[in-house]
C-alpha positions in Angstrom: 3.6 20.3 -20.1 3.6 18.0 -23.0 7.5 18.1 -23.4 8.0 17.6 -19.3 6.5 14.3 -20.1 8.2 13.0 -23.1 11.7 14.0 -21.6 10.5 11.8 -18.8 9.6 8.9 -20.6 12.6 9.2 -23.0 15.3 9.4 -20.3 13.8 6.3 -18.9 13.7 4.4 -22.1 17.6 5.7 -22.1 18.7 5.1 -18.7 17.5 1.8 -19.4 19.0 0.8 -22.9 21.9 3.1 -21.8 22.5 0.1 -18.9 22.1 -2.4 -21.3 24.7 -1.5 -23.9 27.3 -0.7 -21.2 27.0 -4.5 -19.7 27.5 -5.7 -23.0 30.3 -3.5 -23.9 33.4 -6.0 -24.6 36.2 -6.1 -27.0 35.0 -7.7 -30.1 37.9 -10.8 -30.0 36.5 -11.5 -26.0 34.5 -14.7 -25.4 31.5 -15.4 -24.3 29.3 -12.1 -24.7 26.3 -11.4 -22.7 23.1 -10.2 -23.4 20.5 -7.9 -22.8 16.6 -8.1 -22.0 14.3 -5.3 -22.1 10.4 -5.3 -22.0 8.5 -2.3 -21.5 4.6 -2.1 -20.6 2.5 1.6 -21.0 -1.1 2.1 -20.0 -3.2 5.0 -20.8 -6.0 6.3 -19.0 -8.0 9.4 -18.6 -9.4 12.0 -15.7 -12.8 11.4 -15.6 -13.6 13.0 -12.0 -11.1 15.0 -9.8 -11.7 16.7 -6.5 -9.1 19.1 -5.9 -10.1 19.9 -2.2 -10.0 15.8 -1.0 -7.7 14.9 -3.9 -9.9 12.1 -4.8 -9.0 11.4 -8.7 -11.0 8.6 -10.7 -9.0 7.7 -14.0 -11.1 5.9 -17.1 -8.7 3.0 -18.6 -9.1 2.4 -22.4 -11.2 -0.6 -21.4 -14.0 1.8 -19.3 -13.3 0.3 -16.0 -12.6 3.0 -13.5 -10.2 3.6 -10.5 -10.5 6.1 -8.2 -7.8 7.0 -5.8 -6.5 9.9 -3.2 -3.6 11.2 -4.4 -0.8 11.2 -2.3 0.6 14.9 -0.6 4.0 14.6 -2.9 2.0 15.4 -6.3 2.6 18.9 -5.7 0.8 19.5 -9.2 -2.3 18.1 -8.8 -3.8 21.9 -9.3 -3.0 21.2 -12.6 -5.1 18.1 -13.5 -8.4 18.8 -15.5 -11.2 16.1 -16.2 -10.6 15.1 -19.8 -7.0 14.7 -19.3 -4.6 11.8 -20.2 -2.5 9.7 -17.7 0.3 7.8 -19.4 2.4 5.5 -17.3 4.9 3.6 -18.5 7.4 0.5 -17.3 10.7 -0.4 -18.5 12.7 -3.0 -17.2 16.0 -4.9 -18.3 18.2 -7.3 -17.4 21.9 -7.2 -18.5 24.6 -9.7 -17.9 28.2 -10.2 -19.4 30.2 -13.5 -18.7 34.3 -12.8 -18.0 36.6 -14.7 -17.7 38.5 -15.9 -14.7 38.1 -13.0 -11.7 36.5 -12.9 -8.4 32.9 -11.7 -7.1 33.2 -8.1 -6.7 29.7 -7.4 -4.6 27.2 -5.4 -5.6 26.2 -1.7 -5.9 22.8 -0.5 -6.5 21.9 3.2 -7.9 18.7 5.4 -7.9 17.1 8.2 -9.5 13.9 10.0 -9.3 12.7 13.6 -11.4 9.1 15.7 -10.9 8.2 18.4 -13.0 8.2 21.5 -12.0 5.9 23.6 -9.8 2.8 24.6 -12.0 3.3 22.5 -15.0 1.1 19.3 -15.5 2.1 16.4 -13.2 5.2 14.2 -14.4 7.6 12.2 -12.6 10.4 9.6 -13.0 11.8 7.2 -10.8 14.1 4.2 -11.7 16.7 1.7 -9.8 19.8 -0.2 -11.2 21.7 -2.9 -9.3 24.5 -4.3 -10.5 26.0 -7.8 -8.7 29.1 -9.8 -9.8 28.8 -13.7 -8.8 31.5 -16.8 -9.3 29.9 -19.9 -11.2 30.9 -22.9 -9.0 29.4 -25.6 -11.5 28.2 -26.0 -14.5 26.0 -29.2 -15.5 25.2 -29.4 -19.7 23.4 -32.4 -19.1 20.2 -30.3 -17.3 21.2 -27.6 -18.8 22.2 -25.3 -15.8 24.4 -23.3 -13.7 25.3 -22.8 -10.4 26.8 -19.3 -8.8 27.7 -18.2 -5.8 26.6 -14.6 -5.1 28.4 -11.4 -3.7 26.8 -12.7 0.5 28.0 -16.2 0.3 24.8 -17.8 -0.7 24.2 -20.2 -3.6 22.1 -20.5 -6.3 21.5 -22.9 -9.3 19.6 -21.7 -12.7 18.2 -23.2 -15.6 19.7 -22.2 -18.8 17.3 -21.5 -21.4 19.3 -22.2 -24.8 22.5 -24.9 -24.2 24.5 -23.0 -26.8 25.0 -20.0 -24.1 27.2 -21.8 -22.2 30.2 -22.2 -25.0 33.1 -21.2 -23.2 31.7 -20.7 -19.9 34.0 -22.2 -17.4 33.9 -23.1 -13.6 35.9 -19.8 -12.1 34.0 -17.2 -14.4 32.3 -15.0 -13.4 29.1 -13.1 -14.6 28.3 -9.5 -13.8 24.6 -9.2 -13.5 22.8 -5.8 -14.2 18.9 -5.3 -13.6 17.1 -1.8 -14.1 13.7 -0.4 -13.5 12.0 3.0 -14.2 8.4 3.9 -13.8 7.5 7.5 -15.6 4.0 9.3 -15.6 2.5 11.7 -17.2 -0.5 13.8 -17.7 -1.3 15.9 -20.9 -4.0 18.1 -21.8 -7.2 16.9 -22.8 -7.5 17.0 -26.6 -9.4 20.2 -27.6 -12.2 18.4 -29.8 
């Protein structure tokens, strides 16, 4: 179903801006703030042969160049899939991090989630992953410009900064909760009626 699918793409495009704008919820008179990334990639392609008894599937992209596959035992609504209709996939990631003052590494927790459609409507699914990790910056060197953090396991690691101007107020001691989310949703709609 049409709608399946667009609920499925808009409650990944919300999970993911939804991560975002909590990490980088702060009171307004707290320095520094963090930021948010978030890049999202769709392709488009459609059925062009489907055999419903070896679940072979061979999809047309825009460009012409096709890709044929077996479909895996879990698309429990292949029976659904016509020639002629559309595959939409689309990938959203983000990456969200806040800088606080003073503290201690917390760790790190990670979250999934994962949707299908129901039985006998058109295939759609969702699945996504958030993990969230609070390190300790142990040094700090404007001269390169970079920093250096030590994460939730012990271990060490030194970054590039990309624009100097970030690290205004930063201090060794601070620390920076990091927040990076991924979902994956698919679709497939009816074939135009022409």
């Amino acid at each position: 179903m049409k709608r399946v699918g667009s609920r499925t793409i808009a409650a990944c495009a919300a999970v993911t801006l939804g991560l975002a704008t909590v990490a980088l919820a702060q009171s307004p008179a707290a320095a520094p703030k963090g930021e948010a990334v978030l890049a999202s990639a769709q392709v488009t392609a459609t059925v062009a042969k489907i055999d419903h008894r070896t679940r072979e599937v061979t999809l047309e992209a825009e460009d012409g160049k096709e890709y044929t596959f077996v479909a895996d035992p879990a698309v429990a609504n292949l029976a659904q899939v016509q020639k002629g209709d559309r595959v939409t996939a689309t990938y959203t990631e983000a990456l969200a991090y806040e800088v606080k003052k003073g503290g201690r590494a917390a760790g790190a927790t990670a979250g999934a989630v994962a949707g299908a459609a129901p039985v006998g409507a058109k295939p759609a699914a969702l699945v996504g992953g958030r993990v969230t990790a609070t390190v300790a910056i142990s040094a700090i060197d404007a001269k390169v410009p970079s920093v250096t953090f030590k994460g939730p396991g012990g271990n060490t690691r030194t970054i590039k900064v990309k624009d100097p101007a970030k690290l205004r107020g930063v201090s060794v001691g601070d620390t920076v909760e990091l927040t990076y989310a991924e979902a994956l949703a698919i679709k497939v709609e009816k074939a135009a009626k022409k």
